[in-house]
C-alpha positions as semicolon CSV with decimal commas, in nm:
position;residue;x (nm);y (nm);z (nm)
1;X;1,948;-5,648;3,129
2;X;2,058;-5,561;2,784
3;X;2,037;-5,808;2,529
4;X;2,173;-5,779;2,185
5;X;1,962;-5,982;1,898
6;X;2,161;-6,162;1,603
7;X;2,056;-6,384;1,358
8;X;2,019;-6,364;0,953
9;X;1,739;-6,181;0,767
10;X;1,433;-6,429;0,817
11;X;1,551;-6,627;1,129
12;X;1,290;-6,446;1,370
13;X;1,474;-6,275;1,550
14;X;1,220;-5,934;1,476
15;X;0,935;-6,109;1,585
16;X;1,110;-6,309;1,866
17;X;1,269;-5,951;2,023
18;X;0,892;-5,860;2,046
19;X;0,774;-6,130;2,260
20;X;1,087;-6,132;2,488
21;X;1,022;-5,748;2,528
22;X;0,685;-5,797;2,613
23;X;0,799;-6,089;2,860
24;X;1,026;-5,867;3,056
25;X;0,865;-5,569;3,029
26;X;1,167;-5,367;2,839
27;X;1,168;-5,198;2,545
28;X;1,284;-5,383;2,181
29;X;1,534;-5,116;2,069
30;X;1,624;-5,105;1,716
31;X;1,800;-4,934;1,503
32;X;1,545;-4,820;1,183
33;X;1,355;-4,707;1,439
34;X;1,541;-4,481;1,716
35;X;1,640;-4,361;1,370
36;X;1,352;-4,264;1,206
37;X;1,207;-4,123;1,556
38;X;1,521;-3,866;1,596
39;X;1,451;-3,811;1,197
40;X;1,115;-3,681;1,256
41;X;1,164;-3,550;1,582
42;X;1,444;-3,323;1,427
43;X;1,712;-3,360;1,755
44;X;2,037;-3,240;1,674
45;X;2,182;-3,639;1,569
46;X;1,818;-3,661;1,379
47;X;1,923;-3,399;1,151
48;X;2,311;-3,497;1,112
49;X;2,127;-3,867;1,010
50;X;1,896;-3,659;0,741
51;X;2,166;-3,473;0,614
52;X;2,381;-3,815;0,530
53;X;2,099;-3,969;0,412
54;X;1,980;-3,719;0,184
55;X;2,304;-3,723;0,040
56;X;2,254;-4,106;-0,042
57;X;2,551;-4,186;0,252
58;X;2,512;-4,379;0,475
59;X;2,463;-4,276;0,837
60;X;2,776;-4,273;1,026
61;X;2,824;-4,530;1,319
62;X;2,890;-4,228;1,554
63;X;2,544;-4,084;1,464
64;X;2,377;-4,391;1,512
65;X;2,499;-4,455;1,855
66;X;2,468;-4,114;1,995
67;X;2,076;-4,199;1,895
68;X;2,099;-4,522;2,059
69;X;2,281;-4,365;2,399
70;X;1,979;-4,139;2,421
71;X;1,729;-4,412;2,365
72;X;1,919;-4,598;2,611
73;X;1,963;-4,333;2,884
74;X;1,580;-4,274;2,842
75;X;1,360;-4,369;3,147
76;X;1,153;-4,612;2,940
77;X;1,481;-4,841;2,928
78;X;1,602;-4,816;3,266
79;X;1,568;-5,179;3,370
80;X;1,735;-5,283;3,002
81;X;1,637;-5,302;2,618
82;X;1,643;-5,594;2,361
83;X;1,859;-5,462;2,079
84;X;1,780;-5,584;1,708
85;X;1,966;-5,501;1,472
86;X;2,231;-5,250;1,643
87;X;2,495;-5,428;1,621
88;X;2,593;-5,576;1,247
89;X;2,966;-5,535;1,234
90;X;3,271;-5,518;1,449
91;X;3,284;-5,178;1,496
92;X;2,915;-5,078;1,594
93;X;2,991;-5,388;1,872
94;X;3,301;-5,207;1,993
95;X;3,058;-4,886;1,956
96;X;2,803;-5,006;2,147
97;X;3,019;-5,154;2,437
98;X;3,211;-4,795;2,443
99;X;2,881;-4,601;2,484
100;X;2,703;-4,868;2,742
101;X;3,067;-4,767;2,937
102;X;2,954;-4,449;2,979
103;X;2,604;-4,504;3,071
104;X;2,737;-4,735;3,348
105;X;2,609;-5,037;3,207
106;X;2,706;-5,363;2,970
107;X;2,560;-5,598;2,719
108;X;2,464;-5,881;2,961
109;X;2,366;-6,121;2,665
110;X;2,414;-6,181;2,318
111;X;2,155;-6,419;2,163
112;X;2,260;-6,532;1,829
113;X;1,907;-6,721;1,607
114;X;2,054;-7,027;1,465
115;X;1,899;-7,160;1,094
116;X;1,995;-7,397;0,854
117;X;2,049;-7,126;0,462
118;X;1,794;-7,353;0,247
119;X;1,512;-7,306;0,542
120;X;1,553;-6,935;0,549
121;X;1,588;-6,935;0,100
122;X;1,216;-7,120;0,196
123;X;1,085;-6,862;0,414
124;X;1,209;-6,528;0,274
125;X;1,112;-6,660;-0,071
126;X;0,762;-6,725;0,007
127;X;0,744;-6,405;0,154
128;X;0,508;-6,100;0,083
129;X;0,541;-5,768;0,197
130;X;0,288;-5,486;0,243
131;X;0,375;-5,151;0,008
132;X;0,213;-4,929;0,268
133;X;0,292;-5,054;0,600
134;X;0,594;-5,277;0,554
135;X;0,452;-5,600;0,742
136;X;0,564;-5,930;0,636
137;X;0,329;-6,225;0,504
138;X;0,409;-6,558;0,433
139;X;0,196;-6,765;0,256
140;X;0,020;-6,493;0,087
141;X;0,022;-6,392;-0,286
142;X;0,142;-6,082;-0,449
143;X;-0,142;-5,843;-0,547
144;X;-0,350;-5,963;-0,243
145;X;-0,474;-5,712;-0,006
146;X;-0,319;-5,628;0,326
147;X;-0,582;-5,634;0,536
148;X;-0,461;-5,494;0,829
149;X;-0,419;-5,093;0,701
150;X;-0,642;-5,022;0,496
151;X;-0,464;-4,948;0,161
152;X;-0,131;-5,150;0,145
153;X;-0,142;-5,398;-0,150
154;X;0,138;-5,703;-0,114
155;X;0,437;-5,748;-0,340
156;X;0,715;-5,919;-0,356
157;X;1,101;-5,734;-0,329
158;X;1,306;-5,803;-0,529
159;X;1,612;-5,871;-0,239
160;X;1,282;-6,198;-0,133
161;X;1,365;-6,396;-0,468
162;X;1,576;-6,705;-0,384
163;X;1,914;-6,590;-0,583
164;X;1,910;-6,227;-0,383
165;X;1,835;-6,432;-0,097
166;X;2,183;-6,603;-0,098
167;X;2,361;-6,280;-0,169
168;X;2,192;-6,126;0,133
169;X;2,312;-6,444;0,358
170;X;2,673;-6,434;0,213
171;X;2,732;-6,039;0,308
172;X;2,542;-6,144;0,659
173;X;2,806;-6,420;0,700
174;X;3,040;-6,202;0,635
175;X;2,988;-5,911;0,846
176;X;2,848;-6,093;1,130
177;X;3,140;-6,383;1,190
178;X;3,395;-6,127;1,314
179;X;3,085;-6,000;1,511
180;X;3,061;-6,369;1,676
181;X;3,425;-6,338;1,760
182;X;3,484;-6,045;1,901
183;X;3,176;-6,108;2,131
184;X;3,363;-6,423;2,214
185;X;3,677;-6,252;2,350
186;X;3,519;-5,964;2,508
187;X;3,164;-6,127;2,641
188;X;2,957;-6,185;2,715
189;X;2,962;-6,498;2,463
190;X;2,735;-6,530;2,196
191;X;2,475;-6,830;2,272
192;X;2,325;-6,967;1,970
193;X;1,938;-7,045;1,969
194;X;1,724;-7,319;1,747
195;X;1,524;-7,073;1,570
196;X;1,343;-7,368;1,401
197;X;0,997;-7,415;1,536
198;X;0,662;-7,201;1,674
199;X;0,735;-6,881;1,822
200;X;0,638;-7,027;2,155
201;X;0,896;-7,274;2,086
202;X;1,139;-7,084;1,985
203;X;1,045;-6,805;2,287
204;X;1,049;-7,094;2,528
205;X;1,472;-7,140;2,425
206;X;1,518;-6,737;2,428
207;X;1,402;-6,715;2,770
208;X;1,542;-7,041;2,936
209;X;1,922;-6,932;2,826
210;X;1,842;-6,562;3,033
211;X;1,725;-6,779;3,330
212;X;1,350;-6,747;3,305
């Protein structure tokens, strides 16, 4: 089964692709990642990523799936992948669906986290974020230790303050309604999830709309 994750920057949908991977025993694809692996790994898409991104482009949408076919056509994902954050406009959709042709193989279901724009201004606001290893925190202060590496002191970015917060929801709105739609004429349709309460919760909703 291969399920594609939506949902706006502090719905969840991260943390919730972890626990649904875990729960079916697939791999949680996404797209920072597969890219940073075929960075450092130096394949032959790796190094046509580098090159845009060391000249401050960004990396093309054909680059990006040709990483994602491979990570898809690995063994590791032969009984299906959760995809976060592969899909973010129209065309890497149409991109995605072209590839998953040629691997024999479809999107069975896209799961859309569904949140009201002052609760996630709430959450991402009161968020802190480790300078060495990147994990969230909510809750916690700047200038508090991480705790978990060793090192990593948290601060808060800039893009967490409430007024960036907005700006980041508008251009998500933006990109990701024509997303919604086209998903709605070519399937499978997009099913919207609560993505208010504990992750159990919120897991609990995930799995019962894939029919566990």
């Amino acid at each position: 089964m291969i399920i594609v994750l939506l949902g706006p920057p502090g719905a969840g949908k991260g943390t919730q692709g972890e626990r649904l991977a875990a729960r079916l025993d697939v791999p949680k694809i996404a797209t920072g990642d597969v890219l940073r692996a075929a960075v450092r790994d130096g394949t032959p898409l790796g190094l046509e990523a580098k090159a845009a991104m060391d000249r401050g482009d960004l990396v093309p949408d054909d680059v990006i799936m040709g990483i994602m076919k491979e990570a898809l056509a690995a063994p590791s994902a032969a009984r299906g992948a959760i995809l976060d954050g592969v899909v973010r406009t129209t065309p890497q959709a149409e991109g995605l669906a072209s590839m998953l042709v040629d691997l024999g193989r479809q999107v069975d279901a896209v799961l859309l986290f569904d949140i009201a724009e002052d609760e996630l201004v709430r959450r991402l606001s009161g968020r802190t974020t480790c300078d060495a290893c990147q994990r969230p925190f909510f809750g916690r202060e700047p200038g508090e230790p991480c705790g978990t590496d060793g090192n990593g002191t948290l601060v808060r970015r800039k893009d967490d303050e409430p007024d960036a917060v907005r700006k980041r929801l508008q251009v998500y709105r933006d990109q990701t309604s024509p997303v919604i739609n086209w998903y709605e004429e070519h399937g499978p349709r997009v099913v919207r999830i609560d993505a208010i309460g504990t992750l159990e919760e919120v897991e609990s909703r995930a799995l019962l709309v894939l029919g566990y």
